[in-house]
C-alpha positions as CSV (number, residue, x, y, z in Angstrom):
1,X,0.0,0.0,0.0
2,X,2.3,3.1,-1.4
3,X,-0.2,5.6,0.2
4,X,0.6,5.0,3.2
5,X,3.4,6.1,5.8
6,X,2.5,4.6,9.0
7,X,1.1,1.5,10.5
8,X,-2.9,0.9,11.6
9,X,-3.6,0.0,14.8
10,X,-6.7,-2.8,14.2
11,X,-9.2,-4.7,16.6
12,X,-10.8,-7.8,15.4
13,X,-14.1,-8.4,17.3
14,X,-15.6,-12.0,16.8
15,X,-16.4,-15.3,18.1
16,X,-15.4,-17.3,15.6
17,X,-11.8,-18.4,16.0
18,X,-12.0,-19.4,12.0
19,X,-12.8,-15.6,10.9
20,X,-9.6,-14.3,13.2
21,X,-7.5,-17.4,11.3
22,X,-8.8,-16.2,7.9
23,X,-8.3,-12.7,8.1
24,X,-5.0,-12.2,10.3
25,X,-3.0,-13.1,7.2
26,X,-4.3,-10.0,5.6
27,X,-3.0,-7.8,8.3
28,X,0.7,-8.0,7.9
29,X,2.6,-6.2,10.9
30,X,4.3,-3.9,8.3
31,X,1.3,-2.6,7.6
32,X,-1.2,-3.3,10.7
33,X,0.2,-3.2,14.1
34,X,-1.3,-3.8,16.4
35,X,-3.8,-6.1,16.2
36,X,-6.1,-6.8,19.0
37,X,-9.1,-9.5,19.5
38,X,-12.1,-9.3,21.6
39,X,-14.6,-12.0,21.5
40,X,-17.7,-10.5,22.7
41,X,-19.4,-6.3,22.7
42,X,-18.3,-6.1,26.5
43,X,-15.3,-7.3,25.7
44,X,-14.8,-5.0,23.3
45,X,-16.0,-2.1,25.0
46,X,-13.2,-2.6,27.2
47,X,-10.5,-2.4,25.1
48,X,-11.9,0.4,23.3
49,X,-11.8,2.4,26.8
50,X,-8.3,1.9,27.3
51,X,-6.7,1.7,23.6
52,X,-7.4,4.1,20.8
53,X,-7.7,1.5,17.7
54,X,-7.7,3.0,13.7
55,X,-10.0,-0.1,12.2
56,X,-12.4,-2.3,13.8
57,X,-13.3,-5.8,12.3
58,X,-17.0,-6.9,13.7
59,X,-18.0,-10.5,12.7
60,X,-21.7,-10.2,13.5
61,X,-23.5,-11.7,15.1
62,X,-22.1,-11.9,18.4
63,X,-22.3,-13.5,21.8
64,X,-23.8,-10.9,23.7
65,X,-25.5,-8.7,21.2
66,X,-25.8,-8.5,17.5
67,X,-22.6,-5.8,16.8
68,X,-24.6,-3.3,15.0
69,X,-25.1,-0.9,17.9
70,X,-21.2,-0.7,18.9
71,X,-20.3,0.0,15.1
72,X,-22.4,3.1,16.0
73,X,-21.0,3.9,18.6
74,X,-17.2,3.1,17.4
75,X,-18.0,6.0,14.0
76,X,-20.0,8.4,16.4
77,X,-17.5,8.4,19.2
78,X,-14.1,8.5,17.5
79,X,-12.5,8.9,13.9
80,X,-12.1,4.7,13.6
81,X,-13.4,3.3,10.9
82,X,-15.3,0.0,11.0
83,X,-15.9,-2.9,8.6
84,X,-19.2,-4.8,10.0
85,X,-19.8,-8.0,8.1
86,X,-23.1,-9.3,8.0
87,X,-25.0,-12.6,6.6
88,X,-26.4,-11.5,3.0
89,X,-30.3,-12.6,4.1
90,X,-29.9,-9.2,6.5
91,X,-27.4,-6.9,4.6
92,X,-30.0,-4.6,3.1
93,X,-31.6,-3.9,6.6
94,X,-28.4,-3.3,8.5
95,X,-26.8,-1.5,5.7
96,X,-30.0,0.9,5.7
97,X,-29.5,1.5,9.5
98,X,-25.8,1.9,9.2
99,X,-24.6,3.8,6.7
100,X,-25.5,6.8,8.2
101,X,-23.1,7.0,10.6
102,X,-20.1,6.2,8.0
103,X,-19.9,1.8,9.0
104,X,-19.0,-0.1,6.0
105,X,-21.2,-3.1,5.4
106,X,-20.0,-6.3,3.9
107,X,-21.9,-9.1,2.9
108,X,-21.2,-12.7,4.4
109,X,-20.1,-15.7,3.0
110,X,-17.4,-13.3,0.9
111,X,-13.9,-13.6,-0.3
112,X,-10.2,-12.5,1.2
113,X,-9.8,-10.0,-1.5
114,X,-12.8,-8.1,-0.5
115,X,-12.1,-7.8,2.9
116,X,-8.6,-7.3,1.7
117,X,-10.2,-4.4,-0.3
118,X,-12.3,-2.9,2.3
119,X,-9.6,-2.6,4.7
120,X,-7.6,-0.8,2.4
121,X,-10.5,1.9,2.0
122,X,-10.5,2.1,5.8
123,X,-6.8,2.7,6.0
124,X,-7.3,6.0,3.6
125,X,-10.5,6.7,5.4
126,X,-8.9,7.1,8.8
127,X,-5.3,8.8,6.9
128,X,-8.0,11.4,5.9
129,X,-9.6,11.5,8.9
130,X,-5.7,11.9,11.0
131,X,-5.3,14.7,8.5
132,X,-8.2,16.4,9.5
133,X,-8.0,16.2,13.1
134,X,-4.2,17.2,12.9
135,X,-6.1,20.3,11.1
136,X,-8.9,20.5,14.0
137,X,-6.2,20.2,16.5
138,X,-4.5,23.3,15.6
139,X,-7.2,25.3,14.5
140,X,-7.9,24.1,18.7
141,X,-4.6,26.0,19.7
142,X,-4.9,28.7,17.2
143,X,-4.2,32.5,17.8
144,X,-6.2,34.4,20.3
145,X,-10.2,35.2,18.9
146,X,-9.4,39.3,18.6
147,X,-12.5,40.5,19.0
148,X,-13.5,38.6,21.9
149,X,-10.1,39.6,23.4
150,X,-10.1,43.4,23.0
151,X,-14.0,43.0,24.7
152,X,-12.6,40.5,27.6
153,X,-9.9,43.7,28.4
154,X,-12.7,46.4,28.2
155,X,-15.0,44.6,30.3
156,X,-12.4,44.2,33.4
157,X,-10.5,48.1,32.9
158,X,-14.5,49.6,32.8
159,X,-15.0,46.9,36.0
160,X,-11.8,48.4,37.7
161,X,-12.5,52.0,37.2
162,X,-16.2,51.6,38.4
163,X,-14.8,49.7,41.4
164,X,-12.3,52.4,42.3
165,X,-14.4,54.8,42.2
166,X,-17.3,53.1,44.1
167,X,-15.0,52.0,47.0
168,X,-12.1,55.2,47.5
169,X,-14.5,56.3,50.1
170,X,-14.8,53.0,52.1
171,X,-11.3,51.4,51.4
172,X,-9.7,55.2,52.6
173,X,-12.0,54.7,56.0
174,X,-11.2,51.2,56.4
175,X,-7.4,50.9,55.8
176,X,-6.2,54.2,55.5
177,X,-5.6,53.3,51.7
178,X,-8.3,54.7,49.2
179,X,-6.8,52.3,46.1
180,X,-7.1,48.9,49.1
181,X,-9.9,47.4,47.2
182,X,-8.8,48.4,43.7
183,X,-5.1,47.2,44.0
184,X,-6.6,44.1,45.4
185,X,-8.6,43.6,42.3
186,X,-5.9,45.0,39.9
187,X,-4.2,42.2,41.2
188,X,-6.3,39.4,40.8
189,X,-7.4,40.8,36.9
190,X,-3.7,40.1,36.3
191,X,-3.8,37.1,37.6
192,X,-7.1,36.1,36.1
193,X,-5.5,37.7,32.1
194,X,-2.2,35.7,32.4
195,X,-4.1,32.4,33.5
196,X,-7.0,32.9,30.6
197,X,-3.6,33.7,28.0
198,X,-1.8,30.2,29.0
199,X,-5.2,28.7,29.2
200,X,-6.3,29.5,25.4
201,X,-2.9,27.6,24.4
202,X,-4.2,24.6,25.7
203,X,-6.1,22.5,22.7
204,X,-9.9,22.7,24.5
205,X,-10.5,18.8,23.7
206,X,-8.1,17.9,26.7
207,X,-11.1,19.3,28.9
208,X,-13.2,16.5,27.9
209,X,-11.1,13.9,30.2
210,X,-12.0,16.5,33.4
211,X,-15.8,16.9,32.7
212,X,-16.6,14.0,35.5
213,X,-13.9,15.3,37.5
214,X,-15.1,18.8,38.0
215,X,-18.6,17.5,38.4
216,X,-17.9,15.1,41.4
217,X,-15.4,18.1,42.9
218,X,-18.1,20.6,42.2
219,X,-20.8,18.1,43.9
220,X,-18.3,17.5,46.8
221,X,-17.4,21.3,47.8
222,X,-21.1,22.0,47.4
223,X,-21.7,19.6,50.0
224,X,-19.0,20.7,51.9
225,X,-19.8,24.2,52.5
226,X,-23.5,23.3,53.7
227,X,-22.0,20.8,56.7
228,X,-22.9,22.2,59.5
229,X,-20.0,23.6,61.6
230,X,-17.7,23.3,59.2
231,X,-14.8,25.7,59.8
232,X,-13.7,25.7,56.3
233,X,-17.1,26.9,56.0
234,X,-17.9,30.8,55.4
235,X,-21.3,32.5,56.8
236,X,-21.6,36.3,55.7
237,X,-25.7,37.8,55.8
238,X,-27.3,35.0,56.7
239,X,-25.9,32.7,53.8
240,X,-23.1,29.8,53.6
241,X,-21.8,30.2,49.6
242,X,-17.9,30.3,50.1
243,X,-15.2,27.8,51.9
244,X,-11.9,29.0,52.6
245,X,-9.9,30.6,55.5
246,X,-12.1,34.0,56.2
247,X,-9.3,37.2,55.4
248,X,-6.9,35.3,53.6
249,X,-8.7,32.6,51.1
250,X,-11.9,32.3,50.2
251,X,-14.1,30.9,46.8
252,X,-17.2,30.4,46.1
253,X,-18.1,26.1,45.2
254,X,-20.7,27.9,42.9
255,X,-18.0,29.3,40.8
256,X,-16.7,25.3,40.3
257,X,-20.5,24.2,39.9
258,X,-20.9,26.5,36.6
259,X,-17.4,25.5,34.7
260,X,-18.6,22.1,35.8
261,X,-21.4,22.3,33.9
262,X,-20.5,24.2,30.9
263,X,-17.5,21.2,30.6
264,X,-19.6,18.2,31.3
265,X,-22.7,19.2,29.0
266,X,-21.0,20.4,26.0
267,X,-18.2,17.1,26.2
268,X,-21.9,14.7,26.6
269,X,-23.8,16.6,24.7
270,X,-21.3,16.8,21.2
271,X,-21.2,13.0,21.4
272,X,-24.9,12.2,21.9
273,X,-26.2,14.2,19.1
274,X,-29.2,13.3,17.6
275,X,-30.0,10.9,20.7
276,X,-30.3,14.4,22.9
277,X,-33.9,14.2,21.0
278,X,-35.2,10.9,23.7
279,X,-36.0,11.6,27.5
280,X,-33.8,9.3,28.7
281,X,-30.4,10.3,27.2
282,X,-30.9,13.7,25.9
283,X,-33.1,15.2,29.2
284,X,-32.9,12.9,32.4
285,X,-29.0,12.6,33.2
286,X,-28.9,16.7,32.5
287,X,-32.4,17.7,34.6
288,X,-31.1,15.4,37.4
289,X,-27.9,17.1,37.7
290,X,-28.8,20.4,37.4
291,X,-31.7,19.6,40.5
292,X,-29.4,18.2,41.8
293,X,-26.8,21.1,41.8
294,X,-30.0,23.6,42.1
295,X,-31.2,21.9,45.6
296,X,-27.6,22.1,47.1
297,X,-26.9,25.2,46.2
298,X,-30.0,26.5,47.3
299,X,-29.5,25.1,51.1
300,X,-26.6,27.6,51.4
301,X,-28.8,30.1,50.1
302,X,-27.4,31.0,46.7
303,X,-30.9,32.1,44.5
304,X,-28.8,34.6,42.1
305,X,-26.1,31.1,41.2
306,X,-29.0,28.9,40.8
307,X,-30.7,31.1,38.3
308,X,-27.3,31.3,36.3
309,X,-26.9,27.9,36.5
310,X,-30.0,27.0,35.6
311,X,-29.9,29.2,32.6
312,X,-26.5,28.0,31.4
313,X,-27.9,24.1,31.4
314,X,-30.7,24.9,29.6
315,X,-29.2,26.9,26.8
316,X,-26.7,24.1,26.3
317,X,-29.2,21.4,26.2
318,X,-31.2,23.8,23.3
319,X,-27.9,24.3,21.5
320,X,-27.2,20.8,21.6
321,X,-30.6,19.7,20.3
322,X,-33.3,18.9,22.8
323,X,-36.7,19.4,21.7
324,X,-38.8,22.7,22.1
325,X,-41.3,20.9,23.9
326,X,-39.0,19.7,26.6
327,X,-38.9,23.7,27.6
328,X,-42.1,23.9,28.5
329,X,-41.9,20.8,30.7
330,X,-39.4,22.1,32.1
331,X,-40.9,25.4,33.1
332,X,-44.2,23.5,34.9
333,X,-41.5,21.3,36.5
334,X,-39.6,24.7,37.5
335,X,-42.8,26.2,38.8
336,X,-43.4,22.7,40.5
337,X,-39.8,22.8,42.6
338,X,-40.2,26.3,43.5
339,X,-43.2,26.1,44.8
340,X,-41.8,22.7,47.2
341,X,-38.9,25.1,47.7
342,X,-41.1,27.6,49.7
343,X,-42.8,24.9,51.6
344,X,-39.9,23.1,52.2
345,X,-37.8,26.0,53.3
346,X,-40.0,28.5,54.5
347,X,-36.8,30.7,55.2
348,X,-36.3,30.9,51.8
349,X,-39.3,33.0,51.0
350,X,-38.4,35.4,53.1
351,X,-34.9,36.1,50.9
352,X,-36.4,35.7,48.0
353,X,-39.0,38.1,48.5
354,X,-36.6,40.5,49.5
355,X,-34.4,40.3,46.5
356,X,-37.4,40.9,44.4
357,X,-39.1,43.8,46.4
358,X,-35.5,45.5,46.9
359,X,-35.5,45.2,42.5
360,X,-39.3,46.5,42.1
361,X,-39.2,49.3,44.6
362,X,-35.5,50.0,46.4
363,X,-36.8,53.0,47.9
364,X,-38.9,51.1,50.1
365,X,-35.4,49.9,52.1
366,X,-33.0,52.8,51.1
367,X,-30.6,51.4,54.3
368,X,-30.8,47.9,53.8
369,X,-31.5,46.0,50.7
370,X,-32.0,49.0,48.7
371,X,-29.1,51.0,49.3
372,X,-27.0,49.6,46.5
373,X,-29.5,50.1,43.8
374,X,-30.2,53.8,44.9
375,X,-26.5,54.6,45.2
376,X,-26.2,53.4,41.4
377,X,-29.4,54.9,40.4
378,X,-27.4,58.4,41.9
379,X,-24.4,57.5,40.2
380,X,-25.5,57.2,36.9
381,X,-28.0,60.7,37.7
382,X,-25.2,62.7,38.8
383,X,-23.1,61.4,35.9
């Protein structure tokens, strides 16, 4: 095969010890290496999770299920290609099913040189497809998105003016130092633009490995901060939403929560893609997380992060290709939880209400809840 420059890695999945004898002197080792076996789907599976393979041979049908549905998955998952070989009486109906996805069918009993031939097609299949993700891969790490930068560097110089101004008053009667609070924040902008500069170097398909990650660490420091008595644990008015060491380090689990859920959805929801359509893959796993997230998160009480939150899963699942419908669901199941939220947690009500009425009418508390939104509303009169 001149075309070719390197070796293909291959996985032969069958039962029959005959088919592996019949087709292993087609794969020569200068050629194909290495080649793998597996004699059931589970098995399989398996290797699949741990080894990256180029072609995969299924001899259907097999032990524990027929092969068609991990062909699927193999093409929709990963840039292998797979040669599924099928007895003629059901080639036209697998081949229908199939095809779609980019599987090669190939009907059974059949000759050496066929399979000989498909296998060469594969090999410039998956060369293509290398080429293409070697072309994805640094389009991945490309040069900074200008636009987006010059409005990521407005946003935080308009955020540190605004804050200096706001706080000269305060930080001068508090520390003696009117620029406290904005060197403070100068600080961690820098910190924040040199992190987000190495950051945008980094080829964003890595991040699919940490998806699960951040979701159980994001679960696990939400839990965290609601034990009670925890002294890593952070109370300021009447609400638990940051861990840390109070004057020296302190975050918010919330802030964890969202980049877990921006990661995890768009890594499960890219590879799902038209299955995001059925309740069962495309809505439950997402709806239970977010409740989930939305319930723990509320315990602290955090109403403001639960919104966000909220609103960043839904807008994902929409991009990725849930259904219209599902929405509206979703808002009579929304209106459902909040209204078990206020008889569950009566003290909830309470803040909520409070948030809402400071918004409508501010005046009404102009030294308590209201005192921020008057002071901007004289800001921005005053000039």
């Amino acid at each position: 095969m001149v075309f070719q420059e390197r070796t293909y890695s291959v996985l032969i999945v069958t039962a029959s010890d005959s088919f592996t004898d019949s087709v292993m002197p087609l794969l020569p080792m200068t050629d194909y290496w290495p080649v793998s076996t597996a004699r059931s789907v589970g098995e399989a599976r398996r290797k699949l999770t741990d080894t990256e393979f180029d072609i995969v041979l299924i001899n259907t049908p097999l032990p524990d299920d027929f092969g068609m549905g991990l062909a699927i998955d193999i093409c929709s998952g990963s840039g292998a290609g797979v040669l599924l070989l099928v007895k003629s009486d059901q080639y036209n109906d697998v081949y229908a099913k199939v095809v779609g996805y980019g599987v090669i069918t190939l009907s059974k009993p059949t000759s050496r040189q066929m399979v000989a031939q498909n296998l060469r097609v594969l090999c410039a299949t998956r060369e293509r497809m290398r080429q293409m993700e070697q072309k994805h891969n640094q389009a991945a790490r490309g040069s900074m998105d200008l636009p987006f930068l010059i409005l990521t560097v407005l946003l935080t110089v308009v955020g540190l003016i605004m804050l200096f101004s706001a706080s000269f008053p305060r930080a001068y009667y508090d520390t003696g130092d009117g620029t406290y609070y904005f060197k403070r924040q100068a600080l961690f902008a820098a910190v924040g633009m040199a992190a987000m500069f190495v950051i945008a170097k980094i080829n964003y398909q890595r991040w699919r490995g940490a998806s699960r990650m951040l979701v159980g660490l994001a679960l696990f420091l939400l839990i965290l901060v609601i034990i009670p008595h925890n002294p890593l644990a952070i109370t300021a008015n009447n609400a638990t939403r940051w861990l840390g060491i109070k004057g020296v380090f302190q975050f918010q689990p919330s802030e964890i929560a969202k980049l877990a859920v921006i990661v995890y959805f768009a890594d499960t929801i890219s590879k799902k893609k038209e299955k995001m359509l059925t309740w069962r893959q495309g809505i439950l796993p997402y709806v239970a997380l977010l409740g989930v997230i939305s319930v723990l998160m509320m315990l602290e009480p955090h109403l403001s992060g639960t919104v966000l939150i909220l609103g960043i899963g839904a807008v994902l699942m929409f991009v990725g290709g849930t259904g219209l419908k599902w929405f509206v669901l979703a808002g009579a199941g929304g209106a459902a939880a909040i209204g078990a939220a206020i008889i569950i947690m009566p003290d909830l009500v309470p803040y909520a209400a409070s948030r809402l009425s400071s918004w409508l009418d501010p005046f009404a508390d102009p030294l308590g809840d209201g005192h921020q939104t008057i002071q901007s509303l004289y800001a921005i009169g005053s000039g």
